[in-house]
C-alpha angles and dihedrals in degrees: 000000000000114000088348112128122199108232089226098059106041104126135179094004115161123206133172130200136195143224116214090197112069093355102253117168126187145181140201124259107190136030114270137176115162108199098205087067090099116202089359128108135172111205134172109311101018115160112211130192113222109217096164153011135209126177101267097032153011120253105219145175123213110245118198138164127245122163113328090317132103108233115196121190133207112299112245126182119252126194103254099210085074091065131078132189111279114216128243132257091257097052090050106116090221101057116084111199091186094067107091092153141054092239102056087052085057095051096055099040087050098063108117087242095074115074133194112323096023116153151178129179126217145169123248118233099216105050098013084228111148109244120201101206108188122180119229137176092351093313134095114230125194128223113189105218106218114212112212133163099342088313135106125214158140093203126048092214090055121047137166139218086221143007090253092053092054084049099059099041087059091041093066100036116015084207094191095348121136088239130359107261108264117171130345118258116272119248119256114225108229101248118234122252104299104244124187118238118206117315101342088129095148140037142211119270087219096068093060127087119197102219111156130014106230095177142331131194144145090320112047142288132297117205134168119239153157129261114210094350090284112059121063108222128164121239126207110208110203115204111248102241088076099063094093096134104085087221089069100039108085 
């Protein structure tokens, strides 16, 4: 039999459609399979389009991606009362529309609170391109998300109709991933203005991490860099040679 699934006993599967007028996006609720839809399934993952509404159902056409083409199917009435409003990119937990660098991707996914298959997605500045950063054994690797033709993916063989789309499908099979997608990165609170108490003048070297190099000259580097795993500080490295007052050699 394979792949092949037979139509009566298809159970619990989820699908979600969209309306290009308006946006609206919607998911199921419940599990439905309604056996007089002859030759029409919806499974896991289905994009619908919705075309109409009555007062009891949608009426919707199946949307998928081949190719580089758009392929709509018939449109069939559902039952409205088993959907419910999809977000929107921007209210997906795991999208984190404050990231505009790699860097910063790697900072959050790095926090000792994300495990394995942790993940966050964020848009680049520079080239406005979609970027998936999933952190794996310890390390936060980058997959670049390519939009073409009204389709999202990281792999040509297998594209998407939306980014959340894309995220649930590796969510449920990492399918070449360095690690299957677990939980979204936590969010990381803005710190307060970082004040001195008392006579904490100094810090420990150890609580400073070198990500980025800003500059470097005659006198020394700037990098930028990160205090305590949370607050981005800058950090200016003299070469040793100029350390000739006993009060600065340690």
């Amino acid at each position: 039999m394979g792949n092949t699934v037979n139509r009566e006993k298809l159970q619990h599967k989820l699908w979600s459609f969209t309306k290009k007028d308006k946006s609206l996006h919607r998911k199921s609720k419940y599990s439905y399979v309604r056996h007089t839809l002859k030759n029409w399934q919806l499974a896991q993952g289905d994009l619908l389009e919705v075309i109409g509404v009555t007062d009891q159902c949608v009426i919707v056409r199946k949307l998928s991606v081949k190719s580089i083409k758009l392929h709509k199917s018939g449109s069939k009435y559902v039952p409205v009362e088993l959907t419910k409003t999809v977000k929107k990119l921007e209210e997906e937990p795991w999208y984190f529309g404050n990231v505009t660098k790699r860097t910063q991707a790697k900072r959050y996914l790095l926090e000792q609170r994300n495990g394995p298959g942790s993940f966050l997605v964020w848009k680049k500045a520079k080239n406005s391109f979609y970027y998936l950063s999933v952190k794996c054994d310890g390390i936060a690797w980058h997959y670049k998300i390519t939009e073409d033709d009204k389709s999202f993916y990281l792999v040509e063989r297998k594209k998407f109709l939306s980014v959340s789309e894309l995220v649930d499908s590796y969510s449920r099979d990492p399918d070449g991933l360095c690690e299957q997608l677990n939980k979204p990165c936590a969010k990381v609170e803005i710190s307060p203005p970082l004040v001195c108490k008392g006579k904490e003048w100094e810090i420990e070297r150890s609580s400073l991490e070198k990500v980025e190099k800003l500059d470097s000259g005659e006198f020394g580097e700037v990098w930028k860099g990160i205090w305590k795993n949370k607050t981005e500080v800058a950090i200016k490295e003299f070469p040793g040679k100029i350390y000739k007052r006993p009060d600065l050699q340690s």
